[in-house]
C-alpha positions in Angstrom: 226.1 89.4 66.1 228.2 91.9 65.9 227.8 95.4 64.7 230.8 94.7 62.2 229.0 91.7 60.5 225.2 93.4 59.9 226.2 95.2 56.6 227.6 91.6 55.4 224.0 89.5 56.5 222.4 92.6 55.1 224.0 92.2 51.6 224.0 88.3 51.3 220.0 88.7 52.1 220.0 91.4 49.4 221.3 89.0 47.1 218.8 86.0 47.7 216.1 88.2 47.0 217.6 89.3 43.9 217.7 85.5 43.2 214.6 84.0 44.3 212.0 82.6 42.0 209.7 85.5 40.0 206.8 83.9 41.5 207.8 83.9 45.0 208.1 87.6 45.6 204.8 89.9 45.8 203.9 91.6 42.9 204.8 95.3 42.4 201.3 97.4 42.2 201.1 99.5 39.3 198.8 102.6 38.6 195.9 102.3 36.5 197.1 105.6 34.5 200.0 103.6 33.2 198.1 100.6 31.9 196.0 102.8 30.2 198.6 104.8 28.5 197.5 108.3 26.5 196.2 106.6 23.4 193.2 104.3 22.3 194.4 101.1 23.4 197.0 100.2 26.4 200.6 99.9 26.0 201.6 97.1 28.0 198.2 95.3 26.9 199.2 91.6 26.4 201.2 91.5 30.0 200.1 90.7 33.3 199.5 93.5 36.1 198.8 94.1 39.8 196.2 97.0 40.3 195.3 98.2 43.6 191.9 100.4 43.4 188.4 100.3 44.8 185.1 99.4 42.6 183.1 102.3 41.4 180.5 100.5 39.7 179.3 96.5 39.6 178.1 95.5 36.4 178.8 92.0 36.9 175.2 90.9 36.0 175.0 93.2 33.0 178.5 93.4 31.2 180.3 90.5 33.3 182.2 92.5 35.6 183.2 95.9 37.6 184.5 99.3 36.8 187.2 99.9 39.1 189.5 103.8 40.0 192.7 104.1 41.8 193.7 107.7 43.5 195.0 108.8 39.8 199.1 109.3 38.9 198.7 112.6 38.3 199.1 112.8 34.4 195.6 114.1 33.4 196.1 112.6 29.9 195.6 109.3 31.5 192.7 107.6 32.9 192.4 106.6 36.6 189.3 103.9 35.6 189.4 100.0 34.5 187.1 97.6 33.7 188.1 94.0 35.6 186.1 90.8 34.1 187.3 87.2 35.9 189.4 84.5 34.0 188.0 81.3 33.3 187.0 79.5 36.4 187.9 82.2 38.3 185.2 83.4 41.1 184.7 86.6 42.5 185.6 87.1 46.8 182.6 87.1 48.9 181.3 90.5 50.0 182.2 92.5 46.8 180.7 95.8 46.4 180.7 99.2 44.7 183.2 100.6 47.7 185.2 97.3 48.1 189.4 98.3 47.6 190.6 94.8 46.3 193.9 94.3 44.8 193.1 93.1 41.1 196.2 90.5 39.5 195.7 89.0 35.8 196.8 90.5 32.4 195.3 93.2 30.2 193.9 93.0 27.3 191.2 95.0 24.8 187.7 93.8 24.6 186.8 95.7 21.3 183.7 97.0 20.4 182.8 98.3 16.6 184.5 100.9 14.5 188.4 100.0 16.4 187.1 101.2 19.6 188.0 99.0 22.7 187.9 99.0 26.4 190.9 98.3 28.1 190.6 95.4 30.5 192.3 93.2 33.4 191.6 89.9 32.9 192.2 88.7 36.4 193.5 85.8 37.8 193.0 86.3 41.2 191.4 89.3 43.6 192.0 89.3 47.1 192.6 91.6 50.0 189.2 93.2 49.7 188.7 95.1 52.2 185.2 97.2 52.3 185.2 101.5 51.7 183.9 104.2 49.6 183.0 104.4 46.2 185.5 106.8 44.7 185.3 110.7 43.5 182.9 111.6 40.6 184.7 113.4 37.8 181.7 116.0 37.5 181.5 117.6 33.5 180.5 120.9 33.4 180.7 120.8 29.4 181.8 118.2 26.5 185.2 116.7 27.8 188.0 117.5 25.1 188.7 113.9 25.0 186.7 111.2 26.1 190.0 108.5 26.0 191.2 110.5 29.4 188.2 109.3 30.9 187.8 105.9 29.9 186.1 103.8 32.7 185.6 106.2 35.4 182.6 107.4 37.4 181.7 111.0 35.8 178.9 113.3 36.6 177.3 115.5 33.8 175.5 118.8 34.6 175.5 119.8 31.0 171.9 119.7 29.8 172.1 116.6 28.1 169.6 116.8 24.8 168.0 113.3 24.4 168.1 112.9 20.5 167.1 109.6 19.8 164.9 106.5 21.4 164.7 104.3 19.0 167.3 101.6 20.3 166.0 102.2 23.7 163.3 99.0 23.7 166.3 96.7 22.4 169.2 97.7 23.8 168.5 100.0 26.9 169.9 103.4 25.0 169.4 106.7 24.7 170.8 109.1 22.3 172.1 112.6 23.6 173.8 115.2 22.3 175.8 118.0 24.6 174.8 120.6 21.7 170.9 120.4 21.5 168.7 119.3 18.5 171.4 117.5 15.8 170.7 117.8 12.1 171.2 115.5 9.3 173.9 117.0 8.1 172.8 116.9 4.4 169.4 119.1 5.4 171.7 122.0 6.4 175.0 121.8 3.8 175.9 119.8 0.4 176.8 116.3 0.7 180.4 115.9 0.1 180.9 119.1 0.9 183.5 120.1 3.4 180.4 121.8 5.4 179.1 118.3 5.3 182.0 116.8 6.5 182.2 119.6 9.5 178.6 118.8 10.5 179.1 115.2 10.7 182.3 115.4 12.7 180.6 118.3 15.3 177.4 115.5 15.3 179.4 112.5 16.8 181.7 114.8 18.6 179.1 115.9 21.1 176.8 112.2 20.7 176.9 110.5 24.1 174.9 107.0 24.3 173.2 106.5 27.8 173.0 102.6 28.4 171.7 100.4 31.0 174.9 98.7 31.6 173.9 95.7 30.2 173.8 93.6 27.3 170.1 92.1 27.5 168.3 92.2 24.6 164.9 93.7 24.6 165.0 94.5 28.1 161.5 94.8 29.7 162.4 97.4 32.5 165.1 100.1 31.5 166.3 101.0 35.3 167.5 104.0 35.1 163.8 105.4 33.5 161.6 106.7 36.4 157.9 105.2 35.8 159.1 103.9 32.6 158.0 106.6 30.5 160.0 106.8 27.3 160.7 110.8 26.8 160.3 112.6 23.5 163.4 113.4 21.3 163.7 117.4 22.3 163.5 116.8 26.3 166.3 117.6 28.5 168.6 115.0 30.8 170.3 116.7 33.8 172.5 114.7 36.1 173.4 111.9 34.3 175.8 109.8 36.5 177.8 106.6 35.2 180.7 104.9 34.1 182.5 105.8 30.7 182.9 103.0 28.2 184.3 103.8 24.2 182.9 100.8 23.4 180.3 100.7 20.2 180.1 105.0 20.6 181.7 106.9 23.6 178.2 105.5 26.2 177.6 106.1 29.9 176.5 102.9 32.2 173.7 104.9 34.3 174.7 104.0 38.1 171.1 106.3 38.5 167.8 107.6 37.1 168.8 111.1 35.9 166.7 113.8 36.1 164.4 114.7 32.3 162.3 117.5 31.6 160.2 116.3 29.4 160.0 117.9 25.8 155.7 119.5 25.9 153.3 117.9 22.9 152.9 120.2 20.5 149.0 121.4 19.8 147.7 121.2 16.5 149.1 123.7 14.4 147.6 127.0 12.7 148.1 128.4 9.3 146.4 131.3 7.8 144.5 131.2 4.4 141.6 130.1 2.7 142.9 126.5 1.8 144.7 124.3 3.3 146.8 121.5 2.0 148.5 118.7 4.1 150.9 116.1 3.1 150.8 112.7 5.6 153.1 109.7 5.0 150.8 106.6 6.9 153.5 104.3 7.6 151.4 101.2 5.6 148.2 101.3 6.1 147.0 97.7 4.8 144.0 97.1 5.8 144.0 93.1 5.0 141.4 91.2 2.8 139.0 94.7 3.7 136.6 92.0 5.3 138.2 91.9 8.6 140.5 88.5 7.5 143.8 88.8 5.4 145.9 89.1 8.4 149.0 89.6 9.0 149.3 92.2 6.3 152.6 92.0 4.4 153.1 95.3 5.9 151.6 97.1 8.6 149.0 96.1 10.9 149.2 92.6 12.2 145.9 92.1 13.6 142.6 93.6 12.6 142.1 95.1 16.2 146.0 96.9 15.7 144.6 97.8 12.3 141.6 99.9 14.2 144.2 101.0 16.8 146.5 102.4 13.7 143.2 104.3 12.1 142.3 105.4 15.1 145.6 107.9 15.2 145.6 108.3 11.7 142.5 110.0 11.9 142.9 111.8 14.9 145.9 113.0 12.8 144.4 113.9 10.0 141.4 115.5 11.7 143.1 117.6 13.5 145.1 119.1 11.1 141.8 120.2 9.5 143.0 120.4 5.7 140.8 120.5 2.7 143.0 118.4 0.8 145.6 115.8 2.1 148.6 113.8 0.4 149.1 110.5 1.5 152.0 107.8 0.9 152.3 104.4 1.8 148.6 103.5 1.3 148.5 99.9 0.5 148.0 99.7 -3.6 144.4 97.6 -3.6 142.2 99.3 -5.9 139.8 102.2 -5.2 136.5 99.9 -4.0 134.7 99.1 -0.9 137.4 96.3 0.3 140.1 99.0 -0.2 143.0 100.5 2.5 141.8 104.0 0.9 137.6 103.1 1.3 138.0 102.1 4.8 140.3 105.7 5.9 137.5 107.3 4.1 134.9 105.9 6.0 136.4 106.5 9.4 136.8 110.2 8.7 133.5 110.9 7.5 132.0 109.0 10.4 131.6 112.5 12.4 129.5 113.4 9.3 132.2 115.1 7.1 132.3 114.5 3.2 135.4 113.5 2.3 136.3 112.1 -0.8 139.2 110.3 -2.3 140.9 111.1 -6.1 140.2 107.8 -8.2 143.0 107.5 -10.7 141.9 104.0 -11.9 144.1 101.0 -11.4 146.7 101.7 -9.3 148.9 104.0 -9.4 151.0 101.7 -10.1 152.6 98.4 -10.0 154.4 99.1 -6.1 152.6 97.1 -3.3 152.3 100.9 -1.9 151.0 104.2 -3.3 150.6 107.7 -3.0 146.4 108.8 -2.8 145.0 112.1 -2.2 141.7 113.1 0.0 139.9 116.2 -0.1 136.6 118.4 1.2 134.1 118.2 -1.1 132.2 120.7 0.9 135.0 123.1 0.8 136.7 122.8 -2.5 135.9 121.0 -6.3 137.7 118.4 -7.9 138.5 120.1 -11.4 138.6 117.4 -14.4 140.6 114.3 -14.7 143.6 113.2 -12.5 146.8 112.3 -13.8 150.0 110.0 -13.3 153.6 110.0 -14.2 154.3 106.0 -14.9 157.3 104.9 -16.9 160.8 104.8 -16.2 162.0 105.2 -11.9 158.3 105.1 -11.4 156.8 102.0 -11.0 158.6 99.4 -8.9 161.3 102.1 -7.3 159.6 105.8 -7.0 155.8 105.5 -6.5 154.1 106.8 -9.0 153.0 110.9 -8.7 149.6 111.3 -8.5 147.9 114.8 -9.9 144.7 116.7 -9.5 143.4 120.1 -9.5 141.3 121.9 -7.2 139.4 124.9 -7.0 138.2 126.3 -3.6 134.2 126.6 -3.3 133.1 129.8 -4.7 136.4 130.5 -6.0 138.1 130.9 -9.3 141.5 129.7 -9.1 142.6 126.3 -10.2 145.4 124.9 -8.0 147.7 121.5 -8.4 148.1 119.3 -5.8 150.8 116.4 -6.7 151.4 113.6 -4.3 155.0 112.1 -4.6 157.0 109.3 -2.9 160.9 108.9 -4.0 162.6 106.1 -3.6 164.2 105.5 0.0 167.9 105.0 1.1 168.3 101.4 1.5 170.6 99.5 -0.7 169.1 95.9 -1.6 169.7 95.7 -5.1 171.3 98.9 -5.6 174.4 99.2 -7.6 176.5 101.2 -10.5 175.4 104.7 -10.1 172.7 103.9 -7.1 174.8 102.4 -4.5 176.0 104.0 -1.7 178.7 106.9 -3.1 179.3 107.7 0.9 178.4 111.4 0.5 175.5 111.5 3.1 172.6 110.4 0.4 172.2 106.8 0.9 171.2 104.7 -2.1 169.1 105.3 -4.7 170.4 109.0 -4.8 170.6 109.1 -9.1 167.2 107.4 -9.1 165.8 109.6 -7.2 167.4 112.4 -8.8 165.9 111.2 -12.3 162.2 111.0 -10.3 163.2 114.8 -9.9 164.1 115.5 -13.2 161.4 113.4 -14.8 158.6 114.8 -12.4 159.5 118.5 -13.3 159.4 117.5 -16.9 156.1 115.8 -17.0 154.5 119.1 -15.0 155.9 121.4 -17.7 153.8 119.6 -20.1 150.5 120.9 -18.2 149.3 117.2 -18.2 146.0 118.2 -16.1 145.7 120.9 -19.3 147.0 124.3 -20.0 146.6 127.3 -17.7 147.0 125.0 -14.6 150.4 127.0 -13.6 149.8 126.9 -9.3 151.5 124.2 -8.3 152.4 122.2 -5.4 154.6 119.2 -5.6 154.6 117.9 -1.7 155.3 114.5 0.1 158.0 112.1 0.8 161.3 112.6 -1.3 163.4 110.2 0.9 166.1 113.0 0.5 166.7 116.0 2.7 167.1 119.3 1.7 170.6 119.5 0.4 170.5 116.5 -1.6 170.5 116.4 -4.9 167.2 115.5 -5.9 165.6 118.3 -3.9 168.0 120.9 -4.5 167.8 120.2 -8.2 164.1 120.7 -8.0 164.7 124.4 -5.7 168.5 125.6 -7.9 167.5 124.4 -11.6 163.7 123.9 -12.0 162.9 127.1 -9.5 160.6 125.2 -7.4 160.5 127.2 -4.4 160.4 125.8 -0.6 157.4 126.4 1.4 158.5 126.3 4.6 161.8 128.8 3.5 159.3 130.7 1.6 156.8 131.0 4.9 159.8 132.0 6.8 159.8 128.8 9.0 163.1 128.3 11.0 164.5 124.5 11.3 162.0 122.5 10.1 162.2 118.9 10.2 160.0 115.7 9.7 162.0 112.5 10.8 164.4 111.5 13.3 166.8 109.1 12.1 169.7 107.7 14.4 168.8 111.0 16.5 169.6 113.2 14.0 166.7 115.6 12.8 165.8 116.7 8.8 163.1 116.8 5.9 162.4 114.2 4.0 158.9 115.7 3.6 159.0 118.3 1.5 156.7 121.1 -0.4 157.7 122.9 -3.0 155.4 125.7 -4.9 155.3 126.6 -8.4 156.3 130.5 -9.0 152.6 131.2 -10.1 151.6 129.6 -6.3 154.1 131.1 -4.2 152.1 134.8 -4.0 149.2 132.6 -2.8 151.0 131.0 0.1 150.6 132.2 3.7 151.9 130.1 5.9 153.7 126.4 6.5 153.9 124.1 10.0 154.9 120.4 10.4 152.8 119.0 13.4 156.0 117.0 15.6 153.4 114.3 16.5 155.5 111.5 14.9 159.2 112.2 14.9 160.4 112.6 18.1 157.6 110.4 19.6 159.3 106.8 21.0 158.3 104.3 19.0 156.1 102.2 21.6 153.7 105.5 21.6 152.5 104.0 18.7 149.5 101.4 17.8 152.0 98.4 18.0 153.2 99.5 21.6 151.6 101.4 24.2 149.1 103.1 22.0 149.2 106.1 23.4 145.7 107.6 22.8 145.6 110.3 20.4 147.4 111.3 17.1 150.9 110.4 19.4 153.5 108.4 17.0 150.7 107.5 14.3 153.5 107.0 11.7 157.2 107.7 12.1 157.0 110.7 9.8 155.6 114.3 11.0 152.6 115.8 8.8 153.3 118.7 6.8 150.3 121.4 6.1 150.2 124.8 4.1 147.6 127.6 4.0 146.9 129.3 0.7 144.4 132.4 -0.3 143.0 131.5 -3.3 
């Protein structure tokens, strides 16, 4: 060959390749920042790709697949991180492993999750050239990323104090709720629903929310790995070093590659209030207690057995006991009379077995027609049942609102009446609701006008002294199914002047439930002007809320008051 000919064999060999068959020439690599693109979805989703990058996290038993990162293109509003699931009948190479760099072909597509969120995903056809290495660089967070989508399925590192909000899909989906911005609130306990305040609160909520999964998508999974011992932490304890892969999928969640490190949120003792009387206000969660004979089981609520049914008094009464009131409000007692066979008979005798005398309020049939009820308990060594009880029946109250129970008191050797009124609103859920009780999508759930006309109805019947004239002290206290920006309970505090306790005591963020690991009052106690100069102090006992829910009677049964309903008890202490 001459030196004269080369250019021409060169350029006739140029042009064959240009030629040859799509198939037959290798495919050109491309970065994983371009198939992701700057936005929610991928750009060139619906085409097929070459990827080469090595696997930061296997999750093939769990999600059906690995998490793989490439050495980044330099754009930081791309991410460097891919999930890869096989084709049909296509099998993974022998020997892969978090640390294996393969080179990944197939086509991309979105595997959605709810809401319009997706994970973008090479569907591949064939991996091959594996060739074993390191697991690649953490991204490590120091704070909330500004934008999760720039770090969609890639290995990151948190050592933010991570607040762990909520537990309660832990047991069936292997999650944990955390929020980069401590303790989140309901947004309707702290602004008015609808409200542009609202609005903000909700957007800052799911702004810092983070889900912590398993990586897999068992249900009900009997070990959650990345739990140390196994022990389920309170809502309030602290994650640090929570490592994984990011996934937008169903809420921005981290896969746990490890068991982070929790400080674990103390039990709170029993708390203290000053005064003379004290007043406490206990939803029960259903306490059915069956045929009262030991048979009748199932219940249609509660207990299942009649050994869970000792198990559930059991904290119920270490509950109550050691709040030490002299009189107690109680929702969601089963509605079966006042006798011997009764839900209400049997609590009684389980507190009094240390030798205490307490006695229950009989208000006759009922109250009611609900299959639950509100009842009230008190010290008959410590203060006097004064005349008759009353009830509010008649319009929301009956099958929707429980009917308000009423009684007065007056302390042993004293000589002031007081009014203790047990209430239980209506709750959020929708079956049945419509017109002016469905959902409005303001923050209040169902039921809100109903329960606004309990309010309004409830203040009403109080102003027409139905326990008799001169009975002006007050409290209305229990479960209002609406926190304390809602309508119902703000009517009761702006337009009836019903004042908060817990405001009036000077207590800072109070709460009683967790709900989708946000934190408010459904609980509430509100004091009559002519009570408030009596009141001397407020606590909630956070025995319930931000306990998991296997701490309770139907799960672990964590000895103690620990999780004995999911609402906390409320108690106030009065000198009268």
């Amino acid at each position: 060959m001459t030196a004269s000919s080369l250019p021409r064999l060169l350029s006739i060999l140029a042009l064959l390749l240009a030629i040859a068959p799509a198939a037959a020439r290798p495919p050109q690599a491309t970065s994983i920042g371009q198939l992701q693109g700057t936005g929610p979805r991928s750009p060139l989703a619906g085409e097929t790709a070459t990827v080469t990058a090595t696997v930061s996290a296997d999750v093939r038993e769990g999600l059906g697949g690995v998490f793989i990162q490439d050495r980044g293109d330099d754009d930081p509003a791309t991410s460097d991180g891919l999930f890869v699931r096989p084709a049909d009948g296509v099998a993974w190479p022998e020997g892969l492993a978090v640390g294996s760099q393969c080179r990944f072909h197939g086509r991309i597509i979105e595997l959605d999750g709810r809401g319009g969120d997706s994970l973008t995903t090479l569907e591949a056809a064939r991996v091959d050239q594996c060739r074993p290495g390191t697991p690649p660089s953490v991204q490590v967070l120091h704070s909330l990323p500004a934008d999760w989508e720039r770090l969609e399925a890639m290995a990151v590192r948190i050592e933010a104090p991570l607040a762990i909000t909520g537990t309660d899909a832990l047991h069936r989906f292997g999650e944990l709720a955390v929020s980069f911005d401590g303790r989140p609130w309901q947004p309707s306990e702290r602004a008015r629903p609808g409200s542009d305040a609202h609005a903000a609160l909700a957007a800052a909520n799911a702004r810092a929310r983070l889900l912590l999964d398993d990586g897999s998508r068992q249900r009900d999974p009997a070990v959650v790995a990345y739990l140390q011992g196994g022990e389920v932490p309170r809502s309030g304890s602290v994650m640090h070093g929570a490592e994984g892969v990011v996934d937008p999928r169903h809420g921005w969640r981290l896969h746990l590659a490890a068991a982070p490190r929790i400080e674990a949120a103390a039990r709170p003792a029993p708390p203290q209030v000053p005064g003379n009387v004290r007043v406490a206000a206990f939803n029960l969660e259903n306490l059915f207690n069956g045929d009262g004979r030991g048979g009748g089981f199932p219940t249609e609520r509660g207990a299942r057995t009649p050994q869970a049914l000792d198990a559930q008094l059991a904290k119920l009464v270490a509950t109550i006991r050691a709040l030490d009131p002299d009189v107690a409000a109680l929702m969601e007692l089963e509605n079966d009379g006042y006798g011997e066979d009764s839900s209400l008979a049997r609590l009684l005798r389980e507190l009094n077995a240390d030798g205490s005398r307490w006695r229950f309020v009989d208000a006759g049939q009922g109250p009611g027609p609900d299959t639950i009820r509100v009842g009230i308990l008190y010290r008959d060594e410590r203060v006097v049942a004064r005349g008759k009880p009353a009830v509010l029946e008649g319009g929301p109250f009956g099958d929707r609102s429980r009917v308000p129970l009423a009684q007065a008191f007056r302390r042993k050797g004293g000589d002031t009446d007081f009014v203790v009124v047990a209430n239980h609103f209506k709750s959020k859920g929708c079956s049945e609701a419509e017109g002016a009780d469905a959902d409005r999508k303001d923050g209040q759930g169902c039921w809100n006008a109903l329960r606004l006309d309990s309010a309004q109805r409830l203040h009403a019947w109080l102003q027409s002294a139905p326990l008799g004239k001169g009975r002006e002290r007050v409290v209305i206290l229990g479960d209002f199914n609406a926190y304390a920006m809602e309508d119902p309970v703000r009517w009761l505090r702006e337009d009836a002047g019903w004042i908060d306790a817990f405001a009036a005591a000077g207590l800072e963020d109070p709460y009683s439930y967790v709900y989708q690991g946000l934190s408010g009052r459904l609980d509430h106690a509100l004091l009559s002007p002519a009570l408030r100069p009596h009141l001397r102090g407020a606590a909630e006992w956070h025995v319930n809320a931000d306990e998991p829910d296997d701490a309770g009677y139907a799960g672990r049964n964590v000895p103690g008051p620990w999780r004995s309903s999911d609402h906390d008890p409320l108690l106030l202490g009065f000198d009268l």
